[in-house]
C-alpha positions as a printed Julia matrix, in Angstrom:
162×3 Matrix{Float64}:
   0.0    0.0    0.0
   1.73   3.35  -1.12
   2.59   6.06   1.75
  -0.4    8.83   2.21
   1.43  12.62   2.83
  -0.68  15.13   4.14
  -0.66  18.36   5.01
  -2.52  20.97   5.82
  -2.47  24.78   6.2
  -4.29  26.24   9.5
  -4.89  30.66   9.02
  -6.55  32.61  11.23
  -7.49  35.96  10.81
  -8.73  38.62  13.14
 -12.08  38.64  11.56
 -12.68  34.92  12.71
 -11.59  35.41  16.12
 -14.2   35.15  18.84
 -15.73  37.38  21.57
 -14.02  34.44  23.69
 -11.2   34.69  22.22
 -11.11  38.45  22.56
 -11.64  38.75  26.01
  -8.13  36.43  26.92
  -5.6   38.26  28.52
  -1.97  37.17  28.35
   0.46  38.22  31.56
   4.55  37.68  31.44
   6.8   37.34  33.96
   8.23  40.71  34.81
  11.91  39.38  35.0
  12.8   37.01  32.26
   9.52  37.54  29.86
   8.22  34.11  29.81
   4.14  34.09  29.83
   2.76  33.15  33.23
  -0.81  33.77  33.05
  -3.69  33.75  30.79
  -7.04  35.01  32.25
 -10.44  36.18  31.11
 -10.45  39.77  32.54
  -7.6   42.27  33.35
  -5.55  41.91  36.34
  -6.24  45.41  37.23
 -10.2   44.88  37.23
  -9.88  42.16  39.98
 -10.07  42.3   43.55
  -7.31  43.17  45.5
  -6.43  41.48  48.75
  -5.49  43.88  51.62
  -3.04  42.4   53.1
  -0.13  42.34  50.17
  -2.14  44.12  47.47
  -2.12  40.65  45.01
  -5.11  40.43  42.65
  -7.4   37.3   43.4
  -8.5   35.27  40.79
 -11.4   33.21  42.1
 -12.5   29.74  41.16
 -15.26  32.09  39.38
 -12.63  33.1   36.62
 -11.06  30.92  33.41
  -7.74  31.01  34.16
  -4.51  29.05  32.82
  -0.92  29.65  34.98
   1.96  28.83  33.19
   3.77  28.1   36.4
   5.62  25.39  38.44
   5.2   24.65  41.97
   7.52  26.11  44.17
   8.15  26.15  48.13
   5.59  26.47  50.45
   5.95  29.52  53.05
   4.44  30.5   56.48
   3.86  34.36  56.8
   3.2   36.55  59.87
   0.28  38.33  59.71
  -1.63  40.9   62.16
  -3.87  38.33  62.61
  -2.09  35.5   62.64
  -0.15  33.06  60.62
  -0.62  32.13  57.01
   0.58  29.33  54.85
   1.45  30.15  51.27
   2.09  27.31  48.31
   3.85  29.18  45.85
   3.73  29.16  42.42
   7.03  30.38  40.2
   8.09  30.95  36.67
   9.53  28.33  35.01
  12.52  30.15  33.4
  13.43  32.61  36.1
  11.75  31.4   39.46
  10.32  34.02  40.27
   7.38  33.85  42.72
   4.69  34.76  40.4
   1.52  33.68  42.65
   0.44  31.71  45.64
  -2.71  30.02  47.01
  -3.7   28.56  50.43
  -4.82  24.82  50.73
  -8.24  26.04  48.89
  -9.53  28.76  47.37
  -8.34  31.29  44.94
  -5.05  32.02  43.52
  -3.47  35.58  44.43
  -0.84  37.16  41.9
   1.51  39.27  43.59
   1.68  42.82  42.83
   4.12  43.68  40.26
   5.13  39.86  39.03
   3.45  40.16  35.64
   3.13  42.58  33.1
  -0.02  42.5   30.34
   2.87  44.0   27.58
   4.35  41.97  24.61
   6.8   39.24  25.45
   8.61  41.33  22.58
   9.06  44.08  25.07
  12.24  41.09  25.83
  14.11  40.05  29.5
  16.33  42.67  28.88
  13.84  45.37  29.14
  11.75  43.52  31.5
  14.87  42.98  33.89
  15.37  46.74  33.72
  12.06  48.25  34.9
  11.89  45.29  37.8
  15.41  46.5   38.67
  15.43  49.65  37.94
  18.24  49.65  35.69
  19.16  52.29  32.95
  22.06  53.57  31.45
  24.55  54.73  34.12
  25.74  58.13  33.62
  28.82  58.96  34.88
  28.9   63.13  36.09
  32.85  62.89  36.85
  35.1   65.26  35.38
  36.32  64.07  31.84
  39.78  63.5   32.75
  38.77  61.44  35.31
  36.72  59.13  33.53
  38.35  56.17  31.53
  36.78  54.01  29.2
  37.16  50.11  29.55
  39.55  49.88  26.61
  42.16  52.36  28.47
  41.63  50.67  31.77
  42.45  47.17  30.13
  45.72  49.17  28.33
  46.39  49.96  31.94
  46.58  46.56  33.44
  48.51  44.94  30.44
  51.17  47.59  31.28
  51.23  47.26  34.67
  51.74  43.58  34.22
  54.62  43.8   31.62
  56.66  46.27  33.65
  56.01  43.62  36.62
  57.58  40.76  34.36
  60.34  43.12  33.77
């Protein structure tokens, strides 16, 4: 019986896509980039717990975590203690989210971000860290550049052989 090759071609075009579809929101780790979360309403529309300011996404929601389990903590609280399973990213580990034994997930504040993964973990590492270009406001001839402070060293080691 002769092989059967197949193939097929699968296009999809923003006219097609539905009000489902539409209403998906995709989150990315804030550090390295990698998508986390995808959800069916805003982060910014949900509740807020008090406590730590993390959005709760109840049972309520359609929700998908991109996430892999990580340690499970015990917090002080004002009114007592708390247990926390976390959840991490799986590139960076990261705590991304936590629950309690049952119940809803909580994002912490400021783990995601609802931009592009093309925004990259360069530029993501930088707003998390705070990182920019360092300027340096010392004089001009006090400043060296890499390349002469290399050209130092090599001749500081060659009169040292000497």
């Amino acid at each position: 019986m002769p092989k059967i090759v197949s193939s097929s071609t699968i296009s999809a075009s923003a006219e097609f896509i539905t009000g489902a579809e539409k209403a998906l929101h995709v989150y990315y780790c804030h550090y390295c980039g990698e998508y986390v979360l995808i959800v069916d309403k805003r982060l910014h529309k949900l509740p807020r717990r008090r406590t730590d300011n993390a959005s709760i996404i109840s049972d309520k929601r359609t929700f998908k975590l991109n996430l892999k389990r990580g340690p499970t903590k015990i917090i002080k609280r004002a009114a007592g203690y708390e247990r926390q399973s976390r959840w991490s990213c799986p590139r960076c580990d990261l705590p991304v989210a936590y629950d309690q034994d049952s119940g809803p997930v909580y994002i912490f504040d400021g783990a995601v971000h609802g931009g592009t993964s093309a925004q990259g973990p360069d530029e993501s590492r930088r707003q998390v860290l705070g990182e920019s270009k360092v300027e340096d406001h010392r004089p001009a001839q006090v400043q060296m550049t890499a390349e002469q402070l290399l050209r130092e060293a090599e001749r500081s080691r060659e009169r040292s052989k000497r």
